[in-house]
ROLODO-869744 format. One record per residue (C-alpha): residue in three letters; x, y, z. Coordinates in steps of 0.05 Angstrom, whole numbers. Each point is the difference from the previous one (the first is absolute). Layout:
# ROLODO-869744
bavo, x, y, z
ALA, X, Y, Z
...
# end
This chain:
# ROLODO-869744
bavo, x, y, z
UNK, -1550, -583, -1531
UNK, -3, 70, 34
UNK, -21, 57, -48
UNK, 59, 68, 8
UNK, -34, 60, 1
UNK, 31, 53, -42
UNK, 26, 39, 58
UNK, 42, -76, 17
UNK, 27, -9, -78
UNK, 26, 73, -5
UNK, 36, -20, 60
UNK, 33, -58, -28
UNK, 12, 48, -63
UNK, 45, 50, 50
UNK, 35, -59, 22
UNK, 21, -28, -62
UNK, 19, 90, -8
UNK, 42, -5, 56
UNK, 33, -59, -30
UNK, 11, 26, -65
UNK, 30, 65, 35
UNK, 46, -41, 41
UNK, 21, -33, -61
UNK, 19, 70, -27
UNK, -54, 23, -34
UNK, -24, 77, -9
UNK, -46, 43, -41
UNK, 17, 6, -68
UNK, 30, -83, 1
UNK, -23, -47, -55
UNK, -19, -58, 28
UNK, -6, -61, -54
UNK, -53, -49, 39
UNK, 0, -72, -27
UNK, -48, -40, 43
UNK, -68, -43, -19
UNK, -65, 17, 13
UNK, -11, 6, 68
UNK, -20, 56, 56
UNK, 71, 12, 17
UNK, 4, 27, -82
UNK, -45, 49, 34
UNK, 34, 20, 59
UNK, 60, 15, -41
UNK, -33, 41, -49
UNK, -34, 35, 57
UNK, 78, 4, 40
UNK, 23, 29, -57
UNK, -47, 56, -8
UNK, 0, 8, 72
UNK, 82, 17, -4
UNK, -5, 38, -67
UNK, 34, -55, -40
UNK, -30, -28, -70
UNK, -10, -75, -9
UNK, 28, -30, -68
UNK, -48, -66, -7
UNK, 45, -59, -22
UNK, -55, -56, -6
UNK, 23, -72, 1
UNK, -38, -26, -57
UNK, 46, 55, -44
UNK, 59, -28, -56
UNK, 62, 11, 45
UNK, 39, 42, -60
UNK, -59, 52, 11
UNK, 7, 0, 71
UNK, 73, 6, -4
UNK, -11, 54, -43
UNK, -47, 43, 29
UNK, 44, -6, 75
UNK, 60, 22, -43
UNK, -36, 63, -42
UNK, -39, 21, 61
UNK, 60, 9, 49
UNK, -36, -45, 55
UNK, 23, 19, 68
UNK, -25, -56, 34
UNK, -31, -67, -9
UNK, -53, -25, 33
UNK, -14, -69, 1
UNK, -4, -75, 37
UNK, 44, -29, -48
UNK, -36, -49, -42
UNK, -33, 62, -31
UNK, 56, 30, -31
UNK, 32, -27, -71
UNK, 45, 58, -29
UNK, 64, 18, 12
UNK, 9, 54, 45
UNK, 37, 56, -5
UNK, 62, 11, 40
UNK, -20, 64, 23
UNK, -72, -23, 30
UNK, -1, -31, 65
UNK, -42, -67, 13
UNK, -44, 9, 51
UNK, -27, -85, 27
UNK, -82, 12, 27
UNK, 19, -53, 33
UNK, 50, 42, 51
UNK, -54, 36, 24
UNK, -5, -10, 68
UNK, -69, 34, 2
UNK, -29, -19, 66
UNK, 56, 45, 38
UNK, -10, 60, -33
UNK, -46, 57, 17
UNK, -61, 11, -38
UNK, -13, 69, 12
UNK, 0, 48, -58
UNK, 62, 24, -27
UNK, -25, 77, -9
UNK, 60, 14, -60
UNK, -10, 51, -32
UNK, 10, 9, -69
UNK, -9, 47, -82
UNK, -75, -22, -23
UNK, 37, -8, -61
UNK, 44, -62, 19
UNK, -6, -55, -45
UNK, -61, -47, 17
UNK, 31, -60, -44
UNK, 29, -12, -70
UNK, -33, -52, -44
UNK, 38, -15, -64
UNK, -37, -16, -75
UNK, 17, -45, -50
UNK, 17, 71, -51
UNK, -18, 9, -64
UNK, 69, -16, -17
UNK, 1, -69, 40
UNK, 48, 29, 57
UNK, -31, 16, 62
UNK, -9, 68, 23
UNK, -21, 27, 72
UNK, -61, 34, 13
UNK, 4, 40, 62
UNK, -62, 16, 47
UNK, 2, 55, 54
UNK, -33, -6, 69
UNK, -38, 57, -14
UNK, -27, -24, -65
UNK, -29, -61, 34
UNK, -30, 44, 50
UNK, -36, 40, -57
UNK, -17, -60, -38
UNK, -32, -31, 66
UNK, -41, 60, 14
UNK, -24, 10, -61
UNK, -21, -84, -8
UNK, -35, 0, 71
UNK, -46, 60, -29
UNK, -2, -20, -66
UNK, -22, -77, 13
UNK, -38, 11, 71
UNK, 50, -39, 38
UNK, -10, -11, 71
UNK, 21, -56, 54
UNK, -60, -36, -22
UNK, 35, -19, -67
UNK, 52, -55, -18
UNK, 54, 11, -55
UNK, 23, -66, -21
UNK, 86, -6, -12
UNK, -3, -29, -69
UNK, 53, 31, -27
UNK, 76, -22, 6
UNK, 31, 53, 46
UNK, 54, 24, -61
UNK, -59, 18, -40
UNK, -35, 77, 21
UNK, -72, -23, 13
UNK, 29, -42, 56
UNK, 16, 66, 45
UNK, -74, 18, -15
UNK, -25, -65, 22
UNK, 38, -2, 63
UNK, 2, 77, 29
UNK, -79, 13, -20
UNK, -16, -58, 41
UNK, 46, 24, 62
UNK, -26, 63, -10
# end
């Protein structure tokens, strides 16, 4: 099995960009992302912040009412997913986007160079509320940036280190886990 370098998998992130662009996506976009594990969970997170869109995670293993839910209250955009993934109901508004369409290996993947506010959204992750109705909790590209800067000096991080993904990607630690380790 042939080891990607970085430099290779940021390319495949651009690609899966340009697809999501194609599809219609823009900065400021919502994105809801329902997808297992897997690197290509990555490379949309990464396409996303790449086009200035948030990602809404919509994990599988989630009750389908919450799911359904969340899409609904959050005003989801757009729907990423290979189909198995997704349980709720979506939204007429948001427009299902099949992984699966991707026709990857014809697109370019050169960088994109948008640009786009430091203050777009980064992603929305919703919590159970006090009150037992789910409420979005909104995170800024920009605030990740701080947070990262501040976590690489803080803890010593360097490309010597490895940051496990323990978390499920709809919980907040989980964008810790995966961006300290890319960056």
């Amino acid at each position: 099995n042939k080891k990607n370098t970085y430099f290779e998998r940021i390319g495949i992130a651009n690609k899966y960009a340009r697809s999501l662009k194609k599809e219609g996506v823009k900065s400021g976009d919502l994105i809801g992302i329902a997808l297992e594990r897997s690197e290509h969970l990555i490379f949309l997170i990464i396409a996303c912040f790449k086009l200035g869109a948030a990602y809404l995670p919509l994990p599988e293993d989630y009750p389908e009412k919450y799911i359904s839910s969340i899409t609904k209250a959050s005003k989801v955009k757009f729907l990423v997913t290979d189909t198995s993934c997704y349980k709720g109901k979506k939204p007429k508004e948001t427009k299902l986007i099949s992984l699966r369409n991707f026709k990857l290996d014809k697109i370019s993947s050169d960088n994109l160079n948008l640009k786009f506010s430091e203050d777009v959204s980064a992603y929305v992750i919703y919590t159970s509320g006090s009150t037992g109705d789910p409420k979005g909790v909104e995170i800024s590209q920009n605030n990740l940036v701080n947070l990262f800067n501040a976590s690489t000096e803080l803890y010593s991080m360097s490309e010597k280190d490895v940051v496990p993904l323990f978390h499920s990607y709809a919980f907040d630690m989980s964008v810790w886990e995966m961006w300290i380790a890319l960056l």
